[in-house]
N, C-alpha and C positions, 0 to 999 in steps of 0.2 A: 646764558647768553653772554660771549665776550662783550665786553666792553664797548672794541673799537668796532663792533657790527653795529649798521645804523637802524634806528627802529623800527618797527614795520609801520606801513602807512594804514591807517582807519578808513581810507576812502576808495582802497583799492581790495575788492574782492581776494580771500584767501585761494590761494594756488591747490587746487588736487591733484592728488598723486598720478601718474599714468594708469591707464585699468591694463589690470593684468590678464595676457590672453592664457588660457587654459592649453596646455598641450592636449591633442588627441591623438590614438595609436594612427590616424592619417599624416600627423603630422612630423612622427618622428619615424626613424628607417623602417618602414615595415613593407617591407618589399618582399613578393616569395619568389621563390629557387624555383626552377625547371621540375626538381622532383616533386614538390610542394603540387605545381598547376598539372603534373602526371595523375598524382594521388587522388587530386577534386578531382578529374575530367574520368577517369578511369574508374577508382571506387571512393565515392564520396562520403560513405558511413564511417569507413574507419579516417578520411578527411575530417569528418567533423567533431569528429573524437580527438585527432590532435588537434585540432583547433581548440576544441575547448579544453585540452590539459593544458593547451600555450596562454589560455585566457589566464587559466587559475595562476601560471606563474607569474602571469603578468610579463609575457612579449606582445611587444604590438602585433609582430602576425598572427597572433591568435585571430584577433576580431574579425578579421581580412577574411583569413583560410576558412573560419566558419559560415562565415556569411557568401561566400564563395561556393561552397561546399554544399549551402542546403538549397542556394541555385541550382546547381547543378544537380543537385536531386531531383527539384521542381522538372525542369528541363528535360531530364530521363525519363519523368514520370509522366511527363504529357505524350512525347515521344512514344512511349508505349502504348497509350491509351488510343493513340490516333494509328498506331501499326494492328493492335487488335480489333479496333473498328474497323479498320479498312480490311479484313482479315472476316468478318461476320456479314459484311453486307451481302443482299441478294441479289445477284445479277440476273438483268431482263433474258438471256442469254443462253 
């Protein structure tokens, strides 16, 4: 401690540091490209395949494009189920 620094006071509580915010991949540029939202919307298995080779290198749009991707799975997959049912039922007719 210099010298001419004056001392710290005993009756006033110590200062803590600021808490530090954690970046997440929402927070830093993970934006996807037009081809990127082509790839989920159109064929989303090999979507989710680059997303998770983008996870392993560690881009933020990895996290994004997968979790994007296995919605739109979900999505296609209900979508079918409800065109095959509607496809089996018996009409009164």
């Amino acid at each position: 401690m210099p010298d001419d620094a004056p001392a710290p006071n005993p009756y006033e509580p110590p200062k803590e540091p600021p808490v530090q915010k954690w970046e997440t991949s929402w927070n830093q540029s993970a934006e996807l490209s037009g081809s990127d939202w082509a790839l989920i919307v159109v064929c989303s298995c090999p979507a989710a395949i680059v997303g998770l080779t983008r996870i392993i290198r560690g881009d933020p749009r990895g996290g994004k494009m997968l979790g994007f991707a296995l919605l739109s799975m979900f999505v296609w997959g209900i979508l079918r189920g409800c065109i095959t049912a509607m496809q089996q039922t018996q009409h009164m007719y």
